[in-house]
C-alpha positions as CSV (number, residue, x, y, z in Angstrom):
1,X,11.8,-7.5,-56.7
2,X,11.6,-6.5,-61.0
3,X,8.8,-8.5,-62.4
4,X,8.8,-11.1,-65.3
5,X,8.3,-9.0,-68.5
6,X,8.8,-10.0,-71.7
7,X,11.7,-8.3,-73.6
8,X,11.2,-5.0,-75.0
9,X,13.1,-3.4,-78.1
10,X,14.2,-0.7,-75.3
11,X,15.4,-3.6,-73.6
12,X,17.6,-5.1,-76.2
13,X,19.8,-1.8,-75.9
14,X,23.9,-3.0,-75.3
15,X,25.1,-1.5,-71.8
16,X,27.7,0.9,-72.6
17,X,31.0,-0.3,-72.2
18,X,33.2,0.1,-68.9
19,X,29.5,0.5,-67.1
20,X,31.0,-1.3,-64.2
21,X,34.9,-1.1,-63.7
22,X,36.8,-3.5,-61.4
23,X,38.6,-0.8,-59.3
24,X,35.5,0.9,-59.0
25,X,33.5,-1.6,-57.1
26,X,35.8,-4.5,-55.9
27,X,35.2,-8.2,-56.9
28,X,34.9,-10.8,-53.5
29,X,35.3,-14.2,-53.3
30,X,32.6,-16.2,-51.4
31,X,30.4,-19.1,-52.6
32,X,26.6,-18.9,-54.3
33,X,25.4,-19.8,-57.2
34,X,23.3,-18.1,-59.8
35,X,20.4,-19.5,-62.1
36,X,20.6,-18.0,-65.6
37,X,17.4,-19.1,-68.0
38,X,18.0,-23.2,-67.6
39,X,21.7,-23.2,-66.6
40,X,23.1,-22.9,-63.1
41,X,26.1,-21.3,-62.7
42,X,28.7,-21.9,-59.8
43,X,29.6,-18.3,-58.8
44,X,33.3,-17.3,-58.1
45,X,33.3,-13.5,-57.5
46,X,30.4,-10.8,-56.8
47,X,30.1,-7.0,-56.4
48,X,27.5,-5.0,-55.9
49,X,27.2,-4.2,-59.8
50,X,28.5,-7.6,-61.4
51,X,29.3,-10.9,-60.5
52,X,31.3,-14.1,-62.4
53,X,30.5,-17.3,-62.8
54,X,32.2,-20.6,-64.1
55,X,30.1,-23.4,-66.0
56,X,28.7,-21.1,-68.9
57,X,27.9,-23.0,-72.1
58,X,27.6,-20.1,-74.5
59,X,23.7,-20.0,-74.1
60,X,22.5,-17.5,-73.5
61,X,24.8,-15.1,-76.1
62,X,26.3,-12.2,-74.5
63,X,24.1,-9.1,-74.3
64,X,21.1,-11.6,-73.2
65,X,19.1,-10.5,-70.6
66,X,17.4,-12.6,-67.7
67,X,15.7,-12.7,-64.4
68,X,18.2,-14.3,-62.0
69,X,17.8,-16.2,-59.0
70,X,21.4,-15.5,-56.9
71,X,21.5,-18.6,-54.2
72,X,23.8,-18.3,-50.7
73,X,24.1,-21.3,-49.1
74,X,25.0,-21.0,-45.2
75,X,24.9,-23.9,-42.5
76,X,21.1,-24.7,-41.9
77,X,19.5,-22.0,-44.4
78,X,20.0,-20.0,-47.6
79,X,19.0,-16.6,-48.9
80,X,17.9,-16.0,-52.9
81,X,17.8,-13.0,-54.7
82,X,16.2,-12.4,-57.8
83,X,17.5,-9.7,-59.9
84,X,17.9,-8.7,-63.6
85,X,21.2,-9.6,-65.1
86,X,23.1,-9.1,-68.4
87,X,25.7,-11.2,-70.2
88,X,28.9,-8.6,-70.7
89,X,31.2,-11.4,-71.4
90,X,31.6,-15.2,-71.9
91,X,32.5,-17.9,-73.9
92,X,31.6,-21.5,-74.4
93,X,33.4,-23.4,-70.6
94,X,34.6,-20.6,-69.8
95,X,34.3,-17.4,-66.9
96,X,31.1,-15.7,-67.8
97,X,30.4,-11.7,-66.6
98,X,27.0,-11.0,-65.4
99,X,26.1,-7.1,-64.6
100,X,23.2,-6.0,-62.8
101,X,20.9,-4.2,-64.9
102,X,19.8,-1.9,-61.7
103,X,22.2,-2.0,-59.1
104,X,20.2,0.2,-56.9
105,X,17.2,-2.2,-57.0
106,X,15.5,-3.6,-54.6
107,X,18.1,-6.6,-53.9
108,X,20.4,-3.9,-53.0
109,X,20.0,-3.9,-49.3
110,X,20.1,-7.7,-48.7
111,X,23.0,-8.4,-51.0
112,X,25.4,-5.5,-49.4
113,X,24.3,-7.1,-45.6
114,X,25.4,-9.9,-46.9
115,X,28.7,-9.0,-48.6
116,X,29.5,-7.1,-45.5
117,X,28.6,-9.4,-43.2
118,X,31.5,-11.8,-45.2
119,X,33.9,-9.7,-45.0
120,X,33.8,-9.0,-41.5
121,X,33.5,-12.6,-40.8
122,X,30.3,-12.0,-39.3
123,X,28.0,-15.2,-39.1
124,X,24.9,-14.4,-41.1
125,X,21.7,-14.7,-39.2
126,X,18.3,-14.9,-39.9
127,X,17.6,-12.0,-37.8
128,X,20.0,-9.5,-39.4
129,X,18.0,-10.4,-42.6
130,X,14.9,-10.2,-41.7
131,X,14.9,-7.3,-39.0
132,X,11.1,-8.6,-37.0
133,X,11.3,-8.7,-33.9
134,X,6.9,-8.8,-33.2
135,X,5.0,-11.7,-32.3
136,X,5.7,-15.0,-34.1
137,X,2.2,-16.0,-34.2
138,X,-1.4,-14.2,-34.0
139,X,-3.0,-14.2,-30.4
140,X,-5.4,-17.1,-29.6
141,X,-8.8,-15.1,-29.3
142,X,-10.3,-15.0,-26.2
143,X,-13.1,-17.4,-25.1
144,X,-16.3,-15.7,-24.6
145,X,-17.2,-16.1,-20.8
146,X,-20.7,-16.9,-20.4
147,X,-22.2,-14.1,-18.6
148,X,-23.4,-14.9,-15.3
149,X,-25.4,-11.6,-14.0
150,X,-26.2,-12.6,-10.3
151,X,-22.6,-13.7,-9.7
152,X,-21.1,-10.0,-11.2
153,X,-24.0,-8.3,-8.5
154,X,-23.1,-10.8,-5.5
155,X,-18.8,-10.0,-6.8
156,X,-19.7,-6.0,-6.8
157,X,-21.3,-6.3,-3.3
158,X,-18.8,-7.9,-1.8
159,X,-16.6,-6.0,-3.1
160,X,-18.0,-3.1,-2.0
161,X,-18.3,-4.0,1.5
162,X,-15.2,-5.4,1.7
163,X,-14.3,-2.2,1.0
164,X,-15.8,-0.1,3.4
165,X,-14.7,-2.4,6.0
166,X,-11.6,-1.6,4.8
167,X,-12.1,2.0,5.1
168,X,-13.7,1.7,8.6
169,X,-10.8,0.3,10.1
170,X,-8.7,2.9,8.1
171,X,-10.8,5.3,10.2
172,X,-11.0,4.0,13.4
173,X,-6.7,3.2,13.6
174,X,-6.7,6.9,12.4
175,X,-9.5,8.5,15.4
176,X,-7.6,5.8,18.1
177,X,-4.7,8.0,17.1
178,X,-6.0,11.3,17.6
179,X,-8.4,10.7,20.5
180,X,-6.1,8.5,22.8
181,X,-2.9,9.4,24.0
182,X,-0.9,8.0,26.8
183,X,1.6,9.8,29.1
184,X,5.1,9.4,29.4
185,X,5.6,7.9,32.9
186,X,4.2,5.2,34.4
187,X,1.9,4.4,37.3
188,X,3.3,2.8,40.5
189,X,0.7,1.1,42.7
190,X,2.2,0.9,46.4
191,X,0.5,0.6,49.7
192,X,-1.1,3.2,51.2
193,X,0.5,4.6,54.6
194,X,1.9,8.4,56.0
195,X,5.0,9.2,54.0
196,X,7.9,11.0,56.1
197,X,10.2,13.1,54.1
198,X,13.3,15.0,54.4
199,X,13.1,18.7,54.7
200,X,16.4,19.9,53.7
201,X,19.5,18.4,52.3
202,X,21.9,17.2,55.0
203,X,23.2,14.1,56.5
204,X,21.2,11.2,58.2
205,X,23.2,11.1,61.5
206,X,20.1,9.2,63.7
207,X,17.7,6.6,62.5
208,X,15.4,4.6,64.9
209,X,12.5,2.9,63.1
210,X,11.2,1.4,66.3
211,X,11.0,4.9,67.8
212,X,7.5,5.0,70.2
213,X,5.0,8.0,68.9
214,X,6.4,11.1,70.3
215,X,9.9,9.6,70.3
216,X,12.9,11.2,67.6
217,X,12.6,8.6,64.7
218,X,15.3,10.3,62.6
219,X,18.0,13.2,63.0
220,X,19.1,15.2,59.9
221,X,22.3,17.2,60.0
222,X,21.5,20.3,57.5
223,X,24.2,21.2,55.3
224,X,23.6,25.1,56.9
225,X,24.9,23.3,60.0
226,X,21.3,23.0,61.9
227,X,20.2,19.3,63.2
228,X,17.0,18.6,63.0
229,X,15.2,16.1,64.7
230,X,11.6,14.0,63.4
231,X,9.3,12.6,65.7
232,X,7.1,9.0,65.0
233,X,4.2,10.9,64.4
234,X,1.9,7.4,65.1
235,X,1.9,3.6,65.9
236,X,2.2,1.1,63.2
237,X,4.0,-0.5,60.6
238,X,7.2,1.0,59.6
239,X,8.8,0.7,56.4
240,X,12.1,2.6,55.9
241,X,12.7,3.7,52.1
242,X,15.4,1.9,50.2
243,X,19.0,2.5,50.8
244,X,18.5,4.9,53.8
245,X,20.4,3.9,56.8
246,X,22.7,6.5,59.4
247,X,25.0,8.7,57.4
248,X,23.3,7.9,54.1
249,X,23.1,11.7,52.5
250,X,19.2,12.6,51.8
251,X,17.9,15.6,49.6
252,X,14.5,17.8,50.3
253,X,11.4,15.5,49.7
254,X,13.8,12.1,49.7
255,X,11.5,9.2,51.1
256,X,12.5,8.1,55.1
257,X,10.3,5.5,56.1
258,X,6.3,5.1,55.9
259,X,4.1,4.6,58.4
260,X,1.5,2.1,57.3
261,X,-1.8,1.1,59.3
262,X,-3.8,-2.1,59.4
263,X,-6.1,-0.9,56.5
264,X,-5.4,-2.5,52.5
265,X,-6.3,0.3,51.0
266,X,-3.3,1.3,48.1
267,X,-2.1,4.5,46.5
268,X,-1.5,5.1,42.9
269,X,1.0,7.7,41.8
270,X,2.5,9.1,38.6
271,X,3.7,12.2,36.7
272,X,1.2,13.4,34.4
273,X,1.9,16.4,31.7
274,X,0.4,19.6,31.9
275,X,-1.5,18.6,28.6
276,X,-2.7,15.4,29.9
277,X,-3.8,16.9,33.3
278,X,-5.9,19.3,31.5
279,X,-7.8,17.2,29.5
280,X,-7.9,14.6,32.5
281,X,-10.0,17.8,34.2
282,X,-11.8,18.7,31.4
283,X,-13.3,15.1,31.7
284,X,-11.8,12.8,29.0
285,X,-12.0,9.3,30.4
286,X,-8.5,8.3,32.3
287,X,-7.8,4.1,32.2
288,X,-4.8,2.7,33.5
289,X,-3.6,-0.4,31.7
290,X,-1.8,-3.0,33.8
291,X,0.7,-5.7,32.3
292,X,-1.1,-8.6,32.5
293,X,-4.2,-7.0,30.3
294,X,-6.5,-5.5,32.8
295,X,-7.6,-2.1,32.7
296,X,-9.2,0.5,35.5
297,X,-10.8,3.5,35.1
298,X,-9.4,6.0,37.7
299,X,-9.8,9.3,38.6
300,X,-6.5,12.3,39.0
301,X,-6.5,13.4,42.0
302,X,-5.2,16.8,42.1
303,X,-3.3,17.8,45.8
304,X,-1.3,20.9,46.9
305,X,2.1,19.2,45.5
306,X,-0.2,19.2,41.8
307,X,-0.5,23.0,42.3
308,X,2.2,24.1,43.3
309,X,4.1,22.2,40.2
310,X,1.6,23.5,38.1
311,X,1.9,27.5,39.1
312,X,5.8,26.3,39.0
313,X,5.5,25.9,35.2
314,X,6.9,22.2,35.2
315,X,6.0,20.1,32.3
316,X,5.0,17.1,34.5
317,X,3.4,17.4,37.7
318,X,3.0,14.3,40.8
319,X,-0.7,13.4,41.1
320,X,-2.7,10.6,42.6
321,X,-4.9,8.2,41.2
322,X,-8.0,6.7,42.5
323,X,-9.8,3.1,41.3
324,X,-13.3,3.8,40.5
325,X,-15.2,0.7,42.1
326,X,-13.8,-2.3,43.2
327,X,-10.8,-4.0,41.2
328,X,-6.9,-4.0,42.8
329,X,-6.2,-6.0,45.5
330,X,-3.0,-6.2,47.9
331,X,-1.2,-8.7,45.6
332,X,-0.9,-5.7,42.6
333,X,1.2,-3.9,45.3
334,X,4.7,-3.0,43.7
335,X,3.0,-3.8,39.6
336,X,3.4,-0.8,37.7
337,X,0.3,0.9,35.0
338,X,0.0,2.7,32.0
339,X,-2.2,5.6,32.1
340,X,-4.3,6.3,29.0
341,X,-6.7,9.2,28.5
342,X,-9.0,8.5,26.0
343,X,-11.9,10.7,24.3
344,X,-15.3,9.3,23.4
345,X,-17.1,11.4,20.7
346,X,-20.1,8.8,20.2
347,X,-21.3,7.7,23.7
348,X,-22.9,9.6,26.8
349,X,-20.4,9.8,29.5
350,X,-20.5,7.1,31.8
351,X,-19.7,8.6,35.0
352,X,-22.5,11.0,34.5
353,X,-24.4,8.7,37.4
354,X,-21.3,9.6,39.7
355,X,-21.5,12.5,39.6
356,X,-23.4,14.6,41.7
357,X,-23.9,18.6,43.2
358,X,-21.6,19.8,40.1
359,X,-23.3,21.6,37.6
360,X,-20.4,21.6,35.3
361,X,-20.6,17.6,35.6
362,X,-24.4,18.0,34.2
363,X,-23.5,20.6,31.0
364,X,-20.8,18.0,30.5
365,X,-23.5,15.0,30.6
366,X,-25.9,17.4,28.2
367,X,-22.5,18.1,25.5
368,X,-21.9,13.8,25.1
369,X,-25.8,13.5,24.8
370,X,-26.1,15.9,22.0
371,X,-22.8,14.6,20.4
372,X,-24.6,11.3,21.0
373,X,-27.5,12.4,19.1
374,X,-26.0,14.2,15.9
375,X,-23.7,10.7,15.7
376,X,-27.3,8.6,15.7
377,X,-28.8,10.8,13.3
378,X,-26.2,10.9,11.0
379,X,-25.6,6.8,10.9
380,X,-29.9,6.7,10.3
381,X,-28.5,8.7,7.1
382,X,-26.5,7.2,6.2
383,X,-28.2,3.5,6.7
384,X,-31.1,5.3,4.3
385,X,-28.6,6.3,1.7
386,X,-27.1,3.1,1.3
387,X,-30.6,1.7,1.4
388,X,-32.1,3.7,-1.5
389,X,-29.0,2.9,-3.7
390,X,-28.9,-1.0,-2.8
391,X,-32.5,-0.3,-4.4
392,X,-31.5,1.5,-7.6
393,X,-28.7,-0.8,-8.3
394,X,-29.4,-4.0,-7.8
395,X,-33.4,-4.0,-8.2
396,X,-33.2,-7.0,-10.6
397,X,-31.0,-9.1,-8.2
398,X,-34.6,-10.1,-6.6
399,X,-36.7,-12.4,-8.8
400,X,-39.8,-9.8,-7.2
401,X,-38.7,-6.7,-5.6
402,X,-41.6,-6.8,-3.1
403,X,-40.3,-10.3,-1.5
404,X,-38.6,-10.0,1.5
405,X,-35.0,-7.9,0.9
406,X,-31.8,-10.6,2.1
407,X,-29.9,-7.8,3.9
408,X,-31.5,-6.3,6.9
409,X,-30.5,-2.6,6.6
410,X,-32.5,-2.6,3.4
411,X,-36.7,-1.9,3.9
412,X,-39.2,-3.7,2.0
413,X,-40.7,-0.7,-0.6
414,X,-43.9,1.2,1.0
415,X,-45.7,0.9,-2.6
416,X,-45.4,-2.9,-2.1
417,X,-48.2,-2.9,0.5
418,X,-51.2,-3.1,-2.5
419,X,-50.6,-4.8,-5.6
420,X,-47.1,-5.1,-7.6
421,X,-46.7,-1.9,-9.2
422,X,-44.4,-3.1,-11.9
423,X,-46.6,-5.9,-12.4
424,X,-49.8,-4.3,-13.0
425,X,-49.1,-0.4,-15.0
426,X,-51.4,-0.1,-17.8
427,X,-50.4,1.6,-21.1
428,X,-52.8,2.7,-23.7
429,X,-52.4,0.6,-26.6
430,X,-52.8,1.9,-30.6
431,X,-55.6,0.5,-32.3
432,X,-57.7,-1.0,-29.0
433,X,-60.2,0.0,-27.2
434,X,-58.7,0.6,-23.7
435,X,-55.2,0.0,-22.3
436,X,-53.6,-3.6,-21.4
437,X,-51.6,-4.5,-18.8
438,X,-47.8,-4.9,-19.5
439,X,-44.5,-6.2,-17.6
440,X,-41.1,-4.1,-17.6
């Protein structure tokens, strides 16, 4: 915006004729009105260089110059300019000329949005004008939180331990993943009796489930064109395998019948992976999880059938498992298991007292109770650690950091057994005769 100066001699200079031309810069119609000195002028048509108005009274004479206040009105607000402006032209009632004495001035910018704007038909806004799009008023400062120091300790400790409890069960869902694994097939519990299998593959052309021991029980016709005949090998309880009956075709090792006796006792059976055997041998804990929750630990049993799989090279081999202690009972006959094999880095082996005449067994017993020991010595360290920096951190937390310490893995301070070291240090004192005691 020019500034309110008086009027100069270089002032009073005449523009030179033909300064602004109408072709040049084109007049457009649109309403504002301009104030010149004390007259206000109705405005008919404006250019970027000059402008005419209606209303003039003569006053000032032409070659006058004046700050002007240009006014456009618009629905619910109005913009002003304020520019420098000469008479070229006018007489008394009359259409009076006004030129701009710098039309490059500052209301340049404004005054072209706004003819623009017009002519496009474009409503003019506020925000095309002023171009801000920041905060419309300052940020209320922020209150000043009283400062509350044993409420920040108590807020870090917790957070901190909720923290490592995070971290320990980050750990522990990570080493249940890598230290228990569970095998593909599951575990059939069955009663346990004398299993009678076919030999060859053939036909079942005689089946006699009441056959007396000695008597042919079963007749196979091989597919080579042999018959072979199967005596009852014993009295008992004869159950014959699901859909067998005379003619039924049968393949080597297909179930017959089974010969149970008058004892409870079950058999546990499954197919375990070469992996899983080996580590089952090597001594990781085997538990076999039932569906209603329970759990076992059992033992693999390794028979001829194992070996013979094994030196075959197939990827799961038949073993048996056996309960350790007392736990199944007849009614889990027909329930199916989930074996689990599980390794224990931390605690001494419990079958250890099981175990006996196997010297392997005892080295095994001596590797968990030195893995047992380094896991000890190692939580001690850590418990010491965490004790020493409890200590540095939050010494002033305690009103006297002799009284007793509120967490129990934290010791009370072996300097606190005589009197309070940080209540009794002595400092020599400038200008007496001996020191003085002093509290930090």
């Amino acid at each position: 915006m020019t500034e309110l100066r008086p009027m100069t001699e270089d002032d009073k200079n005449p523009v030179p004729a033909g300064f602004g031309l109408e072709n040049e810069h084109p007049m457009l119609t649109m309403p504002f009105t301009v104030r010149f000195g004390d007259q206000i002028l109705d405005g008919q048509r404006i250019s970027v260089t000059q402008l005419e108005v209606s209303g003039y009274m003569g006053e000032p004479p032409v070659g006058a110059r004046n700050i002007c206040v240009i006014r456009f009105p618009f629905q619910d607000f109005s913009i002003t300019l304020n520019a420098e402006m000469v008479v070229q032209q006018g007489a008394d009632g009359q259409m009076a000329v006004l030129m701009f004495t710098d039309p490059t001035g500052p209301h340049l910018a404004q005054l072209r949005y706004i003819i623009n704007s017009f002519i496009a038909g474009d409503v003019i806004t506020l925000k095309g004008m002023m171009a801000y799009t920041g905060p419309t008023q300052p940020k209320a400062p922020k209150a000043a939180a009283a400062e509350n120091p044993m409420r920040a300790r108590i807020r870090s400790i917790g957070i901190a331990l909720a923290s490592l409890v995070v971290a320990f069960l980050a750990a522990s869902v990570v080493f249940g993943r890598y230290t228990t694994a569970y095998e593909l097939h599951p575990v059939f519990i069955d009663r346990a009796g004398q299993a009678m299998q076919a030999t060859v593959a053939g036909q079942l052309t005689y089946l006699d489930p009441a056959a007396a021991p000695g008597e042919v029980a079963y007749t196979v016709a091989a597919v080579t064109g042999d018959v072979l005949s199967f005596q009852m090998p014993s009295d008992g309880e004869v159950q014959v395998a699901s859909e067998i009956y005379e003619g039924a075709t049968v393949l080597p090792e297909d179930l017959i019948l089974t010969i149970f006796d008058d004892s409870d006792s079950l058999r546990l059976r499954t197919l375990i992976s070469i992996e899983g055997l080996t580590r089952a041998l090597q001594g990781d804990p085997a538990i076999i999880e039932l569906n209603d929750g329970r759990e076992f630990e059992v033992d693999v049993q390794v028979r001829d059938t194992t070996r013979s799989a094994a030196m075959k090279g197939d990827l799961f081999v038949p073993v048996d498992l056996a309960v350790r202690g007392e736990g199944l009972t007849s009614s889990d006959i027909n329930k199916s298991a989930r074996l689990r094999l599980s390794k224990k880095l931390w605690a001494v082996c419990s079958a250890s007292g099981r175990r006996t005449g196997n010297d392997k067994d005892h080295t095994t017993d001596h590797l968990w109770g030195q893995r047992h020991t380094a896991v000890a010595d190692l939580a001690e360290t850590l418990a010491q650690a965490i004790s020493a920096h409890w200590r540095r951190r939050h010494d002033d937390l305690l009103p006297d950091r002799c009284a007793a310490p509120p967490w129990p893995f934290v010791q009370r301070p072996s300097d606190c057994d005589g009197p309070h070291p940080r209540r009794h240090r002595t400092q020599a004192v400038a200008g007496t005769s001996g020191p003085r005691p002093y509290h930090l």
